[in-house]
mmCIF file as gemmi writes it, N, C-alpha and C atoms, coordinates in Angstrom:
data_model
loop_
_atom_site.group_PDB
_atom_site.id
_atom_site.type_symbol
_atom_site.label_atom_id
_atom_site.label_alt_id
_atom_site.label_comp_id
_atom_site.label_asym_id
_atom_site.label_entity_id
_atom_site.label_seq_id
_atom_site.pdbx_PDB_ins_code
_atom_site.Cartn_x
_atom_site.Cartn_y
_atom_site.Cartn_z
_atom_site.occupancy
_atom_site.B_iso_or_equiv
_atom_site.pdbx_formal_charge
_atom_site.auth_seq_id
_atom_site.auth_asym_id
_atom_site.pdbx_PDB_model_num
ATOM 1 N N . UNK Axp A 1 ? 0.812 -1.187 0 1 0 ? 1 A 1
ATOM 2 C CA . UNK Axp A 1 ? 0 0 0 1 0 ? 1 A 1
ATOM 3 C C . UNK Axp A 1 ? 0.859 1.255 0 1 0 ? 1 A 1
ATOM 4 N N . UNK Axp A 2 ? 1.931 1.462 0.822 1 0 ? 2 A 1
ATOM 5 C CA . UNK Axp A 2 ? 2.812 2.516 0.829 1 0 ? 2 A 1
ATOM 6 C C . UNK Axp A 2 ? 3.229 3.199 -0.274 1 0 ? 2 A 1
ATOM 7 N N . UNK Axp A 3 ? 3.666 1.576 -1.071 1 0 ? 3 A 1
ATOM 8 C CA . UNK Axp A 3 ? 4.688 2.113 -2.384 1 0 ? 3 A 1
ATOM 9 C C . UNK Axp A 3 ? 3.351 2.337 -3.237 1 0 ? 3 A 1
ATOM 10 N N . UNK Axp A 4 ? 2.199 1.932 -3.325 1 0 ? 4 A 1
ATOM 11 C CA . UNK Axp A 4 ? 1.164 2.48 -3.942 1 0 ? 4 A 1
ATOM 12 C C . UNK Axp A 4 ? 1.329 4.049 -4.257 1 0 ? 4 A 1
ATOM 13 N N . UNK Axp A 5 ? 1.042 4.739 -2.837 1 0 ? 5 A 1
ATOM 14 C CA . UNK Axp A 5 ? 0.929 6.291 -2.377 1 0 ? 5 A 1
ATOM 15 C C . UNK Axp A 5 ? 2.374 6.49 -3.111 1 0 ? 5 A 1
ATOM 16 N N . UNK Axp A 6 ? 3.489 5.831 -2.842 1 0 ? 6 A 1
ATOM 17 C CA . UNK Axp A 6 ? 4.3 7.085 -3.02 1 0 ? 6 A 1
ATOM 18 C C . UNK Axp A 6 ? 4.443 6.993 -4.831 1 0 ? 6 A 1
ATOM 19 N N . UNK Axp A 7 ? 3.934 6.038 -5.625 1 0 ? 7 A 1
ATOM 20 C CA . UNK Axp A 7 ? 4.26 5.871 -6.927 1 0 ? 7 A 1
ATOM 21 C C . UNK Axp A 7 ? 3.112 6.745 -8.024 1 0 ? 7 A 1
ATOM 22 N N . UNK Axp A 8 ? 1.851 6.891 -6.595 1 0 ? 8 A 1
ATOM 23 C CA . UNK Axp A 8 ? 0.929 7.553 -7.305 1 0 ? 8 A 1
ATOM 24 C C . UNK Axp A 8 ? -0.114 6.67 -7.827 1 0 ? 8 A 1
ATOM 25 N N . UNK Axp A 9 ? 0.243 5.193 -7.638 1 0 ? 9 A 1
ATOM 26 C CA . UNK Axp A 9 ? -0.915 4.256 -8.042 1 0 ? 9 A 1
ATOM 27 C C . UNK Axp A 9 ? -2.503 4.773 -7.244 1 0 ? 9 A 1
ATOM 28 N N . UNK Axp A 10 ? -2.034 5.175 -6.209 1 0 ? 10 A 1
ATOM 29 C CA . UNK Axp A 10 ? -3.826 5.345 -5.071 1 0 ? 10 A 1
ATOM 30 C C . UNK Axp A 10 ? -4.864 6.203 -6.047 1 0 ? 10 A 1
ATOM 31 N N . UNK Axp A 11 ? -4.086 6.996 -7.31 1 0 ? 11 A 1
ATOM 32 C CA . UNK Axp A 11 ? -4.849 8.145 -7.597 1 0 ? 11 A 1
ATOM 33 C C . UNK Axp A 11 ? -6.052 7.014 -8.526 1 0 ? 11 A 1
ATOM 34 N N . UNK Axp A 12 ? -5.466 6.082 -9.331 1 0 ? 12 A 1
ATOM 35 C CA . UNK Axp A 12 ? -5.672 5.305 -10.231 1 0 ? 12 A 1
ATOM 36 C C . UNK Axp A 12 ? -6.794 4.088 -9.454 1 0 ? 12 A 1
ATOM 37 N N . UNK Axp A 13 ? -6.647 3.398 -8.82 1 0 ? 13 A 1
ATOM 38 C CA . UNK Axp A 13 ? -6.811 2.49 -7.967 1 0 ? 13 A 1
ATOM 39 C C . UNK Axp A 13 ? -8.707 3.105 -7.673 1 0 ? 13 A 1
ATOM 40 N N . UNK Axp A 14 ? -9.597 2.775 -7.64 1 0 ? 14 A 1
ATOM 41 C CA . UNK Axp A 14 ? -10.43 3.241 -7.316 1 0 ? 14 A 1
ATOM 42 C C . UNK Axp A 14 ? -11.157 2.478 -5.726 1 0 ? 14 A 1
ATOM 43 N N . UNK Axp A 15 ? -10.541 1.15 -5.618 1 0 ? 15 A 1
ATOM 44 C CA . UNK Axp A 15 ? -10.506 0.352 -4.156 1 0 ? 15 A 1
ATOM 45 C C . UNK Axp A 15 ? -9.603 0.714 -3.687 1 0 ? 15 A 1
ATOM 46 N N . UNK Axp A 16 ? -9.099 2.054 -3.219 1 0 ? 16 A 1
ATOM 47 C CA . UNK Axp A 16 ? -8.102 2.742 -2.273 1 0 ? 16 A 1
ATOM 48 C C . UNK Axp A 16 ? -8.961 3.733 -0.863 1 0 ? 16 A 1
ATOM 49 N N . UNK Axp A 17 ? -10.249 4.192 -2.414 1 0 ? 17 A 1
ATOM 50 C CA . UNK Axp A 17 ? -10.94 4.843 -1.649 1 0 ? 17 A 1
ATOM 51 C C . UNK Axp A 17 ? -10.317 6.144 -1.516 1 0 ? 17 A 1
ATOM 52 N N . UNK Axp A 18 ? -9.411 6.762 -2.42 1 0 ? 18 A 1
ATOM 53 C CA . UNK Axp A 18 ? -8.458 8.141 -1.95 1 0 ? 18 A 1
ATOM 54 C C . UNK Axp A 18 ? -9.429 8.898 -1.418 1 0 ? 18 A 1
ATOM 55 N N . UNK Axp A 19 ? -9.131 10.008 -0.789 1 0 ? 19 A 1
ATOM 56 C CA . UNK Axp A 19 ? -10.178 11.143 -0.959 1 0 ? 19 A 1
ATOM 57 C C . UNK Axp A 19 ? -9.056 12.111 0.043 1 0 ? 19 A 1
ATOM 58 N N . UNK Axp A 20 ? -9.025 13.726 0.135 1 0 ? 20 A 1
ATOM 59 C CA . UNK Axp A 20 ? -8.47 14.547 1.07 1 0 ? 20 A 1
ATOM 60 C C . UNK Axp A 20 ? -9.658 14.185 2.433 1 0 ? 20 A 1
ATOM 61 N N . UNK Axp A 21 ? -8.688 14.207 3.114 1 0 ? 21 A 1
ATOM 62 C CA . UNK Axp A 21 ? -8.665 14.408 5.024 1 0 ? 21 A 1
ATOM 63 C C . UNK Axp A 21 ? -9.454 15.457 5.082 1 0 ? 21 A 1
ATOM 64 N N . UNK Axp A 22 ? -10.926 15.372 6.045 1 0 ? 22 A 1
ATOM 65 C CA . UNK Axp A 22 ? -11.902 16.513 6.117 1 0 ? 22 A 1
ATOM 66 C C . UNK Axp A 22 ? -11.399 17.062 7.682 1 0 ? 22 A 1
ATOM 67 N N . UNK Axp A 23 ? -11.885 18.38 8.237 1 0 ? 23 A 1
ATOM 68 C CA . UNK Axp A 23 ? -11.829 18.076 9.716 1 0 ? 23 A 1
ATOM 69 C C . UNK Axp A 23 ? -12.952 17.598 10.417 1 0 ? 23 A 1
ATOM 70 N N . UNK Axp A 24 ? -13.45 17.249 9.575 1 0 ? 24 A 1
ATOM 71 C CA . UNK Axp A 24 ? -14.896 16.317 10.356 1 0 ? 24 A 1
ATOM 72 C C . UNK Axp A 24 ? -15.493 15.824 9.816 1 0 ? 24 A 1
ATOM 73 N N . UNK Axp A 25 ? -16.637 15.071 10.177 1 0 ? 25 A 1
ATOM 74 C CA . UNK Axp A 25 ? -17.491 13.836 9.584 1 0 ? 25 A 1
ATOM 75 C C . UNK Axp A 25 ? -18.107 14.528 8.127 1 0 ? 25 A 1
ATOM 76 N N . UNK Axp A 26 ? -18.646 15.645 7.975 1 0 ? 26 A 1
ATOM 77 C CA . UNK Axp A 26 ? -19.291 16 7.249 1 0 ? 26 A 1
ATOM 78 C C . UNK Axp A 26 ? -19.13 16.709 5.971 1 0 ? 26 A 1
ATOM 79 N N . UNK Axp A 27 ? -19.553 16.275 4.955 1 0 ? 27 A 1
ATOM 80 C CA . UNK Axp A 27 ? -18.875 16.397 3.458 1 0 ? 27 A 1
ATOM 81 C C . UNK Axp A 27 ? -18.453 17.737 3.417 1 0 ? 27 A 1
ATOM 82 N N . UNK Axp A 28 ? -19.578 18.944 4.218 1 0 ? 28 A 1
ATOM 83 C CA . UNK Axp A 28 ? -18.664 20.031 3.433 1 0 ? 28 A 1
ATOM 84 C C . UNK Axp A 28 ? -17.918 20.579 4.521 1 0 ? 28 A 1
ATOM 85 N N . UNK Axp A 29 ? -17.572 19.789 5.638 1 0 ? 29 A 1
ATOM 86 C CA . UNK Axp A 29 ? -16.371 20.248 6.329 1 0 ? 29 A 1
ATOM 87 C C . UNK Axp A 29 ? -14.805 20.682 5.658 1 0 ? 29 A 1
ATOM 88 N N . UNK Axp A 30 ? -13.744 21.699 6.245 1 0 ? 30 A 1
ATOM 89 C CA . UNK Axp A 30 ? -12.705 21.912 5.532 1 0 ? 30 A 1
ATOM 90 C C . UNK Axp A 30 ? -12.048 21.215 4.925 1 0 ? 30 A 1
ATOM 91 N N . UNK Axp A 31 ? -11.131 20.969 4.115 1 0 ? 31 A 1
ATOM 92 C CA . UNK Axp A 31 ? -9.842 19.91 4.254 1 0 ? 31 A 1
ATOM 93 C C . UNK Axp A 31 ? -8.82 19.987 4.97 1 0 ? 31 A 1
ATOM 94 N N . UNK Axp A 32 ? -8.561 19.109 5.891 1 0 ? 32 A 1
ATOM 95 C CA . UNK Axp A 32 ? -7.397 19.16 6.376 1 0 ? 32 A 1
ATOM 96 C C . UNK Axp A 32 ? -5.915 19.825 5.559 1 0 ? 32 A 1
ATOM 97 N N . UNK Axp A 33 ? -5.47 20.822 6.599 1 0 ? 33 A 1
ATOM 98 C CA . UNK Axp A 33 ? -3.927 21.366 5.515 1 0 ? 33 A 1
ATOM 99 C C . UNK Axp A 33 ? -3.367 21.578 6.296 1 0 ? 33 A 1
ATOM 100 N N . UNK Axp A 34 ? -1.607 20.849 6.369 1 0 ? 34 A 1
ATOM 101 C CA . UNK Axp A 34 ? -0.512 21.589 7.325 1 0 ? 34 A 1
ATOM 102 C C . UNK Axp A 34 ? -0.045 22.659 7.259 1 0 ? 34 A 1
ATOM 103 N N . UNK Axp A 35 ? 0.827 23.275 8.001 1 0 ? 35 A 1
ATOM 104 C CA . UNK Axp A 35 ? 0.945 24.628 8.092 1 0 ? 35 A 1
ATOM 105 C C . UNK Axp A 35 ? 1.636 25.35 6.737 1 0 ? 35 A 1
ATOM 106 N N . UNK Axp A 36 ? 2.349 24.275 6.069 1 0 ? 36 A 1
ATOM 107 C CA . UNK Axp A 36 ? 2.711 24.875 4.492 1 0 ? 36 A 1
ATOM 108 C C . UNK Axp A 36 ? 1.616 24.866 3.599 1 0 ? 36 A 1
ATOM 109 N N . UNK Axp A 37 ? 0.511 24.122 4.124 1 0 ? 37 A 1
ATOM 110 C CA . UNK Axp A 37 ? -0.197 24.029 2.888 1 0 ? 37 A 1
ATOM 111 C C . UNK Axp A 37 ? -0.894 22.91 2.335 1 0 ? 37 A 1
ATOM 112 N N . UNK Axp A 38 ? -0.218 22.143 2.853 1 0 ? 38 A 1
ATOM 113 C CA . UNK Axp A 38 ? -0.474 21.074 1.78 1 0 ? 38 A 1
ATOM 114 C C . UNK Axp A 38 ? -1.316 20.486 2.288 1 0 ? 38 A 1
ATOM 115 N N . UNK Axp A 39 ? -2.122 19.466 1.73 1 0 ? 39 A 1
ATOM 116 C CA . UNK Axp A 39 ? -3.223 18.833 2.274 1 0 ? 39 A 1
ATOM 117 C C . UNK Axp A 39 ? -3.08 17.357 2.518 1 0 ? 39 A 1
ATOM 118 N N . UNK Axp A 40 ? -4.057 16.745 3.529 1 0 ? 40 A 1
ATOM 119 C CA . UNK Axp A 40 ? -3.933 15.657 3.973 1 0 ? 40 A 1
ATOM 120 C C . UNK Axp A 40 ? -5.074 14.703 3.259 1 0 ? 40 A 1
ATOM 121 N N . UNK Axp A 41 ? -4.311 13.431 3.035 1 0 ? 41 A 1
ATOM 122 C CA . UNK Axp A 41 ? -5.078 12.59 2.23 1 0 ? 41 A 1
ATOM 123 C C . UNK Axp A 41 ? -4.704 11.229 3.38 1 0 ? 41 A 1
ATOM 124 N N . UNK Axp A 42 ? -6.103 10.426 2.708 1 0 ? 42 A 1
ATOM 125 C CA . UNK Axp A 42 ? -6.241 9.113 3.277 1 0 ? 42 A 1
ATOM 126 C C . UNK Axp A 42 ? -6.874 7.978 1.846 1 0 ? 42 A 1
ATOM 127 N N . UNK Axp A 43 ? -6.473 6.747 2.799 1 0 ? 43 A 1
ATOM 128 C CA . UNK Axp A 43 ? -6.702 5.66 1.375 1 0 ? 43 A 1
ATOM 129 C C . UNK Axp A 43 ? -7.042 4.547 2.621 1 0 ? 43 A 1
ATOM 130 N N . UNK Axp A 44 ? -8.098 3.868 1.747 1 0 ? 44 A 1
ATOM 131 C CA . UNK Axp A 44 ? -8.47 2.386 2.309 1 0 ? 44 A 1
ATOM 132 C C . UNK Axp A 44 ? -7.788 1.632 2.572 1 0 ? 44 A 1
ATOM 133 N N . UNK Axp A 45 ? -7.204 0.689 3.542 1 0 ? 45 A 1
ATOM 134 C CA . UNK Axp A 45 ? -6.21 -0.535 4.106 1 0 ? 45 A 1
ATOM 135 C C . UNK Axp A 45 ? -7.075 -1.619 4.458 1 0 ? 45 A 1
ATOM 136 N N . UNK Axp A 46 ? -8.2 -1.221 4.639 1 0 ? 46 A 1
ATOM 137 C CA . UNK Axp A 46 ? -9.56 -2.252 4.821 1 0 ? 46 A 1
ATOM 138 C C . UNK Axp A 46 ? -10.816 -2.074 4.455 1 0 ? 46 A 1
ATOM 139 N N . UNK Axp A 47 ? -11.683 -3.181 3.802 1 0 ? 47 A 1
ATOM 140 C CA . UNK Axp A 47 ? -13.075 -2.318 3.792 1 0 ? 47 A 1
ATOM 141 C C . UNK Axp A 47 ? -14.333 -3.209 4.231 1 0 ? 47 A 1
ATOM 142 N N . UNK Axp A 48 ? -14.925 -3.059 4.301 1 0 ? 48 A 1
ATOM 143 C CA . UNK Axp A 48 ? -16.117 -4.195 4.595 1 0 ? 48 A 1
ATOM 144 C C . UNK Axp A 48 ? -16.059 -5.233 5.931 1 0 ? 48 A 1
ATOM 145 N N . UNK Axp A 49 ? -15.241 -3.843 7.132 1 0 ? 49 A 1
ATOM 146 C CA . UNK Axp A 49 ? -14.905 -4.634 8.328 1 0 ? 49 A 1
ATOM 147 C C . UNK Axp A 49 ? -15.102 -3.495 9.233 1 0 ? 49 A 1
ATOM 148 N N . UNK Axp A 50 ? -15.323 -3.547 10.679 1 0 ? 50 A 1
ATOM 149 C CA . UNK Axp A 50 ? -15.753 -2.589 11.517 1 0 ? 50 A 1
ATOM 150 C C . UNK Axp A 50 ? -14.757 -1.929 12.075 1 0 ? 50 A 1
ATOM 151 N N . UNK Axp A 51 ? -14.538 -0.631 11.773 1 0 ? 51 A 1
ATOM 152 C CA . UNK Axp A 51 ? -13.412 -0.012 12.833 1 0 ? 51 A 1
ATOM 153 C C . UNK Axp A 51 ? -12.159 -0.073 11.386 1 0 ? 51 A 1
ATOM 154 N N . UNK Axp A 52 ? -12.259 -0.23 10.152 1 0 ? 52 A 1
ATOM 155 C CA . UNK Axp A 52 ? -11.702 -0.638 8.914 1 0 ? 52 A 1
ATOM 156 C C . UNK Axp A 52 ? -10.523 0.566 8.762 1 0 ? 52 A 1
ATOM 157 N N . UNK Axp A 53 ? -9.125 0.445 8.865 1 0 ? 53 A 1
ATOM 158 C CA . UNK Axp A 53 ? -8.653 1.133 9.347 1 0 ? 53 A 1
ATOM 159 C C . UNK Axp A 53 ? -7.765 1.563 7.785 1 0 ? 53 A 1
ATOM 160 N N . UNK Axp A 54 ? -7.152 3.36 7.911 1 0 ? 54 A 1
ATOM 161 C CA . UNK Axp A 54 ? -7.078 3.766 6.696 1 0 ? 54 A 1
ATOM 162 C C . UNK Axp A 54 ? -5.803 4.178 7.076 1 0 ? 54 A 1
ATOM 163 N N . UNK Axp A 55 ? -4.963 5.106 5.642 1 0 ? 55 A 1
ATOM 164 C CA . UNK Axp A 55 ? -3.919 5.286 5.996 1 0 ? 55 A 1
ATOM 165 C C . UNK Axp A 55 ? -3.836 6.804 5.616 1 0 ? 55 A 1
ATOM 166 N N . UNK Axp A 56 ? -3.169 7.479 6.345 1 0 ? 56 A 1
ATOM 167 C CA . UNK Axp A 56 ? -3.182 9.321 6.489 1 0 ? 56 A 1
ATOM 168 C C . UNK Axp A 56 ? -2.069 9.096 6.025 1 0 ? 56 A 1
ATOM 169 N N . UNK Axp A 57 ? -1.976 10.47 4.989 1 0 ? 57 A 1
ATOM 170 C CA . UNK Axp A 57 ? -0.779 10.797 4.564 1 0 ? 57 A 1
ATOM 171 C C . UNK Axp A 57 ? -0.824 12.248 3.971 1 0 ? 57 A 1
ATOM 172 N N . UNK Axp A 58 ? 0.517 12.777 3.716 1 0 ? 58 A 1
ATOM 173 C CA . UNK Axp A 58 ? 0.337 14.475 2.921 1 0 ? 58 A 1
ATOM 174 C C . UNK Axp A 58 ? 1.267 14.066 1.562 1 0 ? 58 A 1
ATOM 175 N N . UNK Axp A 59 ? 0.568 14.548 0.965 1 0 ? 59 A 1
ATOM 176 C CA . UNK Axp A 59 ? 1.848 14.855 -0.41 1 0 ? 59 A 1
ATOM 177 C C . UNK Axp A 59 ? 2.06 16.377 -0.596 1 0 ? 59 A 1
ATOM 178 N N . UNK Axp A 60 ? 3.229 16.155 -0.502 1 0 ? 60 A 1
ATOM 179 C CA . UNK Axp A 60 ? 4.044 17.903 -0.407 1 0 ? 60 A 1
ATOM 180 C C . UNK Axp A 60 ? 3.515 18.231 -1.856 1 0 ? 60 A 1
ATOM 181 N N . UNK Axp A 61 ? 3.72 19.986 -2.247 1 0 ? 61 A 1
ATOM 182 C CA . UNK Axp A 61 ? 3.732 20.266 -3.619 1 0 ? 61 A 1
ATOM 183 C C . UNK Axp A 61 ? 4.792 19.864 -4.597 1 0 ? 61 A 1
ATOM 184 N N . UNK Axp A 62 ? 5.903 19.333 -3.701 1 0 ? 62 A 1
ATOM 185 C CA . UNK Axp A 62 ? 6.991 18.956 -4.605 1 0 ? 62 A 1
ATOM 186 C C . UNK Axp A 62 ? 6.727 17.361 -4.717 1 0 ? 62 A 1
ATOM 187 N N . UNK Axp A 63 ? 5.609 16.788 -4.635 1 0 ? 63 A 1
ATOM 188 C CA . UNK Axp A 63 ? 5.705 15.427 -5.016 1 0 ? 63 A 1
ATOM 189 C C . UNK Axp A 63 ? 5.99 14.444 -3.927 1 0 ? 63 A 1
ATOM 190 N N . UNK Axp A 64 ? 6.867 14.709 -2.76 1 0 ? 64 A 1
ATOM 191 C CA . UNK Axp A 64 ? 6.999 13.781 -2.058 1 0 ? 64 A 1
ATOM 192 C C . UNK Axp A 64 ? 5.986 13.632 -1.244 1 0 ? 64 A 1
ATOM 193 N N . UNK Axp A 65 ? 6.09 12.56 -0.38 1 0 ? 65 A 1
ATOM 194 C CA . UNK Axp A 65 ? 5.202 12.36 0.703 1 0 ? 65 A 1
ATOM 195 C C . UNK Axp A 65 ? 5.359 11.579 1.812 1 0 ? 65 A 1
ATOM 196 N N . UNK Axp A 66 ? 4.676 12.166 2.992 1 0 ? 66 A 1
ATOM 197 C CA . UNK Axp A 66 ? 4.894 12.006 4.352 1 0 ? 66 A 1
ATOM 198 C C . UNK Axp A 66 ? 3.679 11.095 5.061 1 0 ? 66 A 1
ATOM 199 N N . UNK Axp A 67 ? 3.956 10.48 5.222 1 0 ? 67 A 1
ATOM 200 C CA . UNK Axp A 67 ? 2.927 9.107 5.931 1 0 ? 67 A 1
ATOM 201 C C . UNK Axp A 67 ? 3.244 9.485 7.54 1 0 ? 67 A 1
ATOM 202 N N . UNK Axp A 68 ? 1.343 10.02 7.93 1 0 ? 68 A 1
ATOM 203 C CA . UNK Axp A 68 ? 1.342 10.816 9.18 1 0 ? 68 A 1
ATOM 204 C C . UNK Axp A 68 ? 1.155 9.467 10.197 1 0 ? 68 A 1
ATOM 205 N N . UNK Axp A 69 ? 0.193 8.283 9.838 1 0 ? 69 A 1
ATOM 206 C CA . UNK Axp A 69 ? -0.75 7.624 10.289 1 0 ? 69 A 1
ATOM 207 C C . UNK Axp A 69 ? -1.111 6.614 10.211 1 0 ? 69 A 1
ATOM 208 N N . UNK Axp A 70 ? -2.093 5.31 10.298 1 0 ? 70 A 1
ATOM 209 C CA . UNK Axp A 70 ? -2.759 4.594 10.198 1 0 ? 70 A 1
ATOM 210 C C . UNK Axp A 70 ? -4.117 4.951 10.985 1 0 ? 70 A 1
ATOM 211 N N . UNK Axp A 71 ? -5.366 4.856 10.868 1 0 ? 71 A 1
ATOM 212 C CA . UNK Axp A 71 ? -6.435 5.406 11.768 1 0 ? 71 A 1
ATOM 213 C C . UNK Axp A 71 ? -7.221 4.309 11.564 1 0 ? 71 A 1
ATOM 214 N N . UNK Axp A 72 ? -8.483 4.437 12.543 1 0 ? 72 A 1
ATOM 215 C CA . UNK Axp A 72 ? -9.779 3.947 12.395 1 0 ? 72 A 1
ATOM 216 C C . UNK Axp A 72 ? -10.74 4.661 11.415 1 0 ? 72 A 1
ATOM 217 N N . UNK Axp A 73 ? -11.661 3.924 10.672 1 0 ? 73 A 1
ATOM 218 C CA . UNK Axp A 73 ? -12.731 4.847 9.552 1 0 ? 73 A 1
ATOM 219 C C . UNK Axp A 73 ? -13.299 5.695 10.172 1 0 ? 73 A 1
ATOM 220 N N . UNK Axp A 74 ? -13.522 6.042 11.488 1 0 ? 74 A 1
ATOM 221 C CA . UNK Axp A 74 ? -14.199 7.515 12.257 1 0 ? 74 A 1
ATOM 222 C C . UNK Axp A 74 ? -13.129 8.573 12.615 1 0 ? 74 A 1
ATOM 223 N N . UNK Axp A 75 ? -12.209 7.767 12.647 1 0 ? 75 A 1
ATOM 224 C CA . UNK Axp A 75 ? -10.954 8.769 13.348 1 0 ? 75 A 1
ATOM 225 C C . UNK Axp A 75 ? -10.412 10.283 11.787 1 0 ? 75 A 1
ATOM 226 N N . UNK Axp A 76 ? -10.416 11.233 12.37 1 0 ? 76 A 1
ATOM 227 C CA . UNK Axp A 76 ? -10.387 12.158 11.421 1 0 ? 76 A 1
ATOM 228 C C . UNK Axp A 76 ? -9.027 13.152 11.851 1 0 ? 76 A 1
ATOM 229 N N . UNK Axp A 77 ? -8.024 12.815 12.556 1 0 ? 77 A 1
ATOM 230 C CA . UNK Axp A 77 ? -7.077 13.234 12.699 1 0 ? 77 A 1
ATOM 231 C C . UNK Axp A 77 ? -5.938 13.267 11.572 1 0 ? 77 A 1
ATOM 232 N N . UNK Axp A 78 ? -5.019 13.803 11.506 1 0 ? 78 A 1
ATOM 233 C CA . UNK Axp A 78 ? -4.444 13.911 10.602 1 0 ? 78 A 1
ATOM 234 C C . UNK Axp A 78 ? -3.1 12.927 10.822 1 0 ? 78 A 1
């Protein structure tokens, strides 16, 4: 899954589930963004299981990326 994110496969992948990091449950809540900017994304590691746990990450504007996390599907931290 890692080398997924960092190769750029998650964008492609549509069972990743990508989507940007909200600060809360609700669709038109903000997106999560660190203090440069950039925004926080998450991808599926499980699905069709309770508590199905995902993986947080940022991709800088320069392409790289920083793996903040592993969470639970309610957990909305970054």
């Amino acid at each position: 899954m890692m080398l997924e994110v960092v190769l750029g496969l998650d964008r492609e992948l549509a069972s990743r589930g990508l989507h940007q990091l909200r600060t809360g449950e609700g669709g038109g809540d903000p997106k999560r963004r660190t203090a440069a900017g950039d925004t926080y994304w998450r991808v599926y590691l499980q699905t069709n299981t309770p508590s199905a746990r995902r993986l947080h990450y940022v991709r800088r504007a320069d392409g790289s990326v920083v793996f903040t996390r592993v969470g639970l599907h309610d957990d909305f931290r970054g």
